[in-house]
N, C-alpha and C positions, 0 to 999 in steps of 0.2 A: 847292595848285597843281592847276590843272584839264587833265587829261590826254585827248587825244583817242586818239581810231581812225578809220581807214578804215570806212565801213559799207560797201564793198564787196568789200575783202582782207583785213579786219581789222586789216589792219597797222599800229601804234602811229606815232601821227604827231609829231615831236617836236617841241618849241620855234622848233628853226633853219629847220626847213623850211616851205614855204609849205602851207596845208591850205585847201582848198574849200569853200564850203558851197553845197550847191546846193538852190536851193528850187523845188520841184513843186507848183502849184495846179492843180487839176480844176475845173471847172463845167461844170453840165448846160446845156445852151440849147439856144432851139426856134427855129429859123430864121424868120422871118414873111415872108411873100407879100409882092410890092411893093402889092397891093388892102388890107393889113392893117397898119398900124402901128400900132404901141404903144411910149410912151414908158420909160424906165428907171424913173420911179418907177413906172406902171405895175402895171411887170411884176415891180418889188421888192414891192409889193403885196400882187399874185397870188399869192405866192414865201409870201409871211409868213403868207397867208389859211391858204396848202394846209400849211406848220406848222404851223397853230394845231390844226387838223385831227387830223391824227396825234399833239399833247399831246405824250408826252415820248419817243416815239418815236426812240430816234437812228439807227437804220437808214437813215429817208428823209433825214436830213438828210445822211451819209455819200453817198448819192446823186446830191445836190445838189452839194454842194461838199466837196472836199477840200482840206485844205493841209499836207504834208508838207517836213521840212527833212533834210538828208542832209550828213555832214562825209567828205569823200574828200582822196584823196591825190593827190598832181599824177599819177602814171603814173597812176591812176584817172580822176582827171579830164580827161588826154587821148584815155582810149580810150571813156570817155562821150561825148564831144564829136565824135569821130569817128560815132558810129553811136551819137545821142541813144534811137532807139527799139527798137535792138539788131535790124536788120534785115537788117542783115548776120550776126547769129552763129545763123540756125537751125541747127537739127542737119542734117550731109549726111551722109550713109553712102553708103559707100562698097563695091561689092558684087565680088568677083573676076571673073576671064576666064575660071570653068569653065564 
């Protein structure tokens, strides 16, 4: 039997309860000028030329694109949802009235 956890509380997610999986994909893109278009294959192309380049490099391709998957718990997954880029929880300090 396959057992999950929260990746965010750690907390063990059981059977009964509902568990999340959220999935995060990155890609690099170059915005192009209305004077400039280039089509998707294109630019998948371009993409695979500048791979070939770097050989077995995986750094640049980290770069390029990422795709992460993530298993959370429903309270996790409402307070992601609330504030997806955590933009709300910097740090504030808070300094006295001396």
């Amino acid at each position: 039997m396959i057992h999950y956890s929260c990746d965010r509380c750690k907390r063990i997610i059981n059977d009964q309860e509902v568990r999340y999986v959220l999935k995060l994909e990155a890609r690099a893109t170059i915005d192009h000028s209305d004077s400039f278009e280039i089509d998707d294959s294109e630019q998948l192309e371009a993409i695979y030329e500048t791979l070939e380049r770097f050989g077995e490099d995986d750094s640049i391709v980290d770069e390029i694109f990422q795709k992460r998957n993530f298993d959370v718990c429903s309270n996790c997954f409402h307070e992601i949802m609330k504030d997806p880029l955590n933009v709300n929880s910097r740090l504030q300090l808070g300094f006295s009235q001396n």
